[in-house]
C-alpha positions in Angstrom: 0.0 0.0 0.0 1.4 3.5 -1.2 2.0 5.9 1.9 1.7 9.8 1.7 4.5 12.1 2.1 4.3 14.4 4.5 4.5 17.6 3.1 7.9 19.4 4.6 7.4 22.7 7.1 9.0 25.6 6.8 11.0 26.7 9.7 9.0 29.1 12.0 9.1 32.2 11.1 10.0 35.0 13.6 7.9 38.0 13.6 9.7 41.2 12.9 9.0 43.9 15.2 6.1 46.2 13.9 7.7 49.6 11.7 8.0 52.2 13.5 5.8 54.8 11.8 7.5 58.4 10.9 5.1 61.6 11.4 4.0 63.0 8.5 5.6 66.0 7.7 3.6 69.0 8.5 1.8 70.3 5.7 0.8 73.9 5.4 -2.6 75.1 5.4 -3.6 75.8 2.4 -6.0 79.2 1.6 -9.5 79.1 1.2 -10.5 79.5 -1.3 -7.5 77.8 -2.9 -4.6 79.3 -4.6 -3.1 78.9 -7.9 -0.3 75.8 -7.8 1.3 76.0 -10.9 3.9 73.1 -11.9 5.8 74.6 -14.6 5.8 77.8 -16.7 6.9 78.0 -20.3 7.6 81.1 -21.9 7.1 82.5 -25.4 9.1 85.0 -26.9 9.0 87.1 -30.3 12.2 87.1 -32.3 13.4 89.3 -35.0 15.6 86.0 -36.6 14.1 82.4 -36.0 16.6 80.3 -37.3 19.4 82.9 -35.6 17.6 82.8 -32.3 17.0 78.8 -32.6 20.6 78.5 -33.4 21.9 80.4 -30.6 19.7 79.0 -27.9 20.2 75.3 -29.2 23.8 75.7 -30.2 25.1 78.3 -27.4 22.9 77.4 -24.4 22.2 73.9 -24.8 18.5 74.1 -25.1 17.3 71.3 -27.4 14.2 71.6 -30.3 11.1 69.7 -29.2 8.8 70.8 -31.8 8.3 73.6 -34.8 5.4 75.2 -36.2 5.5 75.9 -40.0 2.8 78.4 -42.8 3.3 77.4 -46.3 6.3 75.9 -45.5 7.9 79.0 -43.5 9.3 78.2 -40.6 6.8 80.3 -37.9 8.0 79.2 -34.4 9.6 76.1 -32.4 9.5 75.2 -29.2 12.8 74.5 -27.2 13.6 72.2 -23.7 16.1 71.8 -21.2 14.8 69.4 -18.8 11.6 70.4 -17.8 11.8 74.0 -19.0 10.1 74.8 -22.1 10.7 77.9 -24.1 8.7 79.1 -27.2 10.2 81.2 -30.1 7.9 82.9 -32.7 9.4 84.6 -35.7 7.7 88.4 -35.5 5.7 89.3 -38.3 6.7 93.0 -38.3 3.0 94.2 -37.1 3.6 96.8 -34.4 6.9 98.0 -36.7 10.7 96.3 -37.5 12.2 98.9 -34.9 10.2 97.8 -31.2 12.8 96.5 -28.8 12.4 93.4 -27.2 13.0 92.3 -24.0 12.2 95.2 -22.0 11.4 95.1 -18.2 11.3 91.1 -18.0 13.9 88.5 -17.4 14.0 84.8 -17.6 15.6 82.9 -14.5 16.6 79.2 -15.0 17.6 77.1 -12.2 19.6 74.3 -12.5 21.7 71.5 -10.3 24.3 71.4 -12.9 27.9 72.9 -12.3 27.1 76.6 -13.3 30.9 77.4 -13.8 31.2 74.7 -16.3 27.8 75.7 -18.1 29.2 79.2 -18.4 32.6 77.8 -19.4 30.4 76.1 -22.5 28.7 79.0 -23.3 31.5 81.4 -23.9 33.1 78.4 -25.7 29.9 78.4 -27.9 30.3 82.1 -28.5 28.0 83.7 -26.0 29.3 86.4 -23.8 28.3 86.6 -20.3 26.8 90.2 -19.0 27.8 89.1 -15.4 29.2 86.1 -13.5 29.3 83.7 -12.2 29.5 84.7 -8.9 27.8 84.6 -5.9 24.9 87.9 -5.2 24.4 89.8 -2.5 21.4 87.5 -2.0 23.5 84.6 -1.6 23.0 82.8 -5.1 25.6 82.1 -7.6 24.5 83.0 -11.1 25.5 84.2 -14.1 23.8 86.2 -16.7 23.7 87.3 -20.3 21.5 89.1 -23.2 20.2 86.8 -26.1 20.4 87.9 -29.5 17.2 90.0 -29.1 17.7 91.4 -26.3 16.0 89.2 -23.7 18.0 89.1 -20.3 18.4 85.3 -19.2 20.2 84.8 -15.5 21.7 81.4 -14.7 21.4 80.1 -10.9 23.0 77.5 -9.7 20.6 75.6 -6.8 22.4 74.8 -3.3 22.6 71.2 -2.9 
């Protein structure tokens, strides 16, 4: 007559002493009614020179081309990335006059973990010149800052780690 294994038992287990539990981190209190919580901007600018402005901010900065916008085959606008920043160029069609400035009273800040002296070393070697920097502000950030080819002030800041 056949006989039944016994099926083999695995070694009691030990029970592991219950997690401790960390507090939740304290969470503001948020405004009634509730605020605006953006999670990115991206900005659009108006060029005089598309494919010079493209060039410059792909080429000099780093920035890299994500997407482009064409009208009959003319190239109208593209839209540019580094990391999760996204910035829009639109060729100007010469409405409000071929002599308006650009750039006036705004400036574009871009934050970045990366080593800001060696971005700043790779724009110069790219052919941009630096306005300022880098160096640290009376504020306390390090930064560095320069004028695109329209005249849009960009500033460079280096986060603290």
């Amino acid at each position: 007559m056949a006989t039944k294994k016994k099926a083999k038992r695995s070694p009691a287990r030990r029970k592991r002493p219950a997690a401790r539990k960390r507090p939740a981190p304290k969470r503001h209190a948020r405004h009634r009614p509730e605020t605006f919580r953006a999670r990115g901007v991206t900005v659009s600018l108006t060029v005089n020179d598309l494919p010079r402005s493209t060039a410059w901010y792909t080429n000099t900065l780093g920035f890299a081309q994500a997407s482009k916008w064409e009208d009959g085959g003319v190239l109208q606008g593209v839209e540019l990335k580094a990391g999760t920043t996204r910035v829009i160029l639109n060729q100007d069609d010469w409405a409000k006059g071929r002599d308006r400035q650009k750039g006036l009273g705004m400036s574009l800040y871009f934050s970045t973990a990366q080593n800001l002296d060696h971005l700043a070393e790779r724009i110069r070697t790219n052919g941009g010149t630096l306005d300022r920097g880098p160096e640290r502000t009376s504020w306390g950030s390090y930064s560095f800052s320069l004028t695109d080819p329209d005249g849009f002030k960009l500033t460079f800041t280096q986060l603290e780690r």
